[in-house]
C-alpha positions in Angstrom: -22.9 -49.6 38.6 -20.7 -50.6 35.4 -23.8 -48.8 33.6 -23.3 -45.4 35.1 -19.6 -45.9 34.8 -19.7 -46.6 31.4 -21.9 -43.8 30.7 -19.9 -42.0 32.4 -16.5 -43.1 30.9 -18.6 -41.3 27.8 -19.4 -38.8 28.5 -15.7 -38.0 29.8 -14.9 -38.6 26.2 -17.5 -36.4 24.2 -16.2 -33.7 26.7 -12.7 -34.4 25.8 -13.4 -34.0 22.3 -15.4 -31.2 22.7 -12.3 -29.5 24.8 -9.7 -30.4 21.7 -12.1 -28.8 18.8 -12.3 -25.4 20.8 -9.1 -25.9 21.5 -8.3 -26.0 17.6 -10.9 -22.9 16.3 -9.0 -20.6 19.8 -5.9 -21.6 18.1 -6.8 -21.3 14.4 -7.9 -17.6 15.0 -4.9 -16.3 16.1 -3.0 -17.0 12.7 -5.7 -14.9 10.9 -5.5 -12.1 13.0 -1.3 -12.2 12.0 -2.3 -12.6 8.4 -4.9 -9.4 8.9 -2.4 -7.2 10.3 -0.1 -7.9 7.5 -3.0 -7.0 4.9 -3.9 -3.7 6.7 -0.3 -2.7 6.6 0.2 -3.1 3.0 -3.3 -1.3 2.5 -2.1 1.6 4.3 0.7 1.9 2.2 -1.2 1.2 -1.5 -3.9 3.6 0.3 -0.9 6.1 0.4 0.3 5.6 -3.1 -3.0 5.9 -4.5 -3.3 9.5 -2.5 0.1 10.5 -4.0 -0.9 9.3 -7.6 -4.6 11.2 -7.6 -2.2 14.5 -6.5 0.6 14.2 -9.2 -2.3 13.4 -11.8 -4.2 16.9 -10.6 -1.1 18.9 -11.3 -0.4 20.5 -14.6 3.3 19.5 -13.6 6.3 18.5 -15.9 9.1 16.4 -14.7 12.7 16.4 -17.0 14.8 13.4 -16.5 18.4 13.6 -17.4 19.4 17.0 -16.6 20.9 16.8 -13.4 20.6 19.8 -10.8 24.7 19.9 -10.2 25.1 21.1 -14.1 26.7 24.7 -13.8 24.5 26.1 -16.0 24.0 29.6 -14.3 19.9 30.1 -14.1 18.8 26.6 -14.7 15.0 28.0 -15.3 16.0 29.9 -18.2 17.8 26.8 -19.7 15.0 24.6 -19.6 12.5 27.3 -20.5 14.6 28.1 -24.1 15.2 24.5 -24.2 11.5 23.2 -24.1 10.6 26.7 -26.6 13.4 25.1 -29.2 12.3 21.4 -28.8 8.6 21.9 -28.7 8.4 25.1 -30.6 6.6 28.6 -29.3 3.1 27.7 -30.4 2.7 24.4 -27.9 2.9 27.0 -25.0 0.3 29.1 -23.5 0.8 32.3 -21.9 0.4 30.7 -18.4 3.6 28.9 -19.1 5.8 29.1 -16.5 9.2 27.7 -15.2 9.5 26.8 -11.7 
């Protein structure tokens, strides 16, 4: 009888043990699946700058800094259209130049 009780005092152990360590992988998977979601997120939103950089590199767009759009200068596409002729000279245009 102490035989099959010690046996089974054993096994009650091994079981024990084999309840904690799938206790620890159920518990360990959960912080991944945080960490994922946080990694998805930010590759949504690099996914979406990416987009918008392939789009602004497709355009045959020019962007002035410095001139801001409160300055009273009466027809503000004129302005910058004489002032990019002066700075850059007449021969760096085509004739599909345009002012927007």
């Amino acid at each position: 009888m102490d035989r099959m009780s010690e046996r089974l005092d054993k096994q009650t152990e091994r079981l024990d043990q084999a309840e904690r360590r799938v206790s620890a992988v159920e518990d360990g998977q959960t912080a991944p699946a945080a960490g994922q979601l946080k990694v998805n997120t930010e590759l949504g939103t690099l996914r979406h700058k990416m987009d918008d950089l392939e789009s602004r590199s497709r355009r045959n767009s020019l962007c002035i800094v410095g001139i801001e759009e409160s300055t009273s200068i009466a027809n503000m596409e004129n302005f910058i259209e004489s002032l990019l002729i002066h700075l850059l000279g007449r021969d760096t245009f085509s004739a599909f130049f345009v002012v927007e």
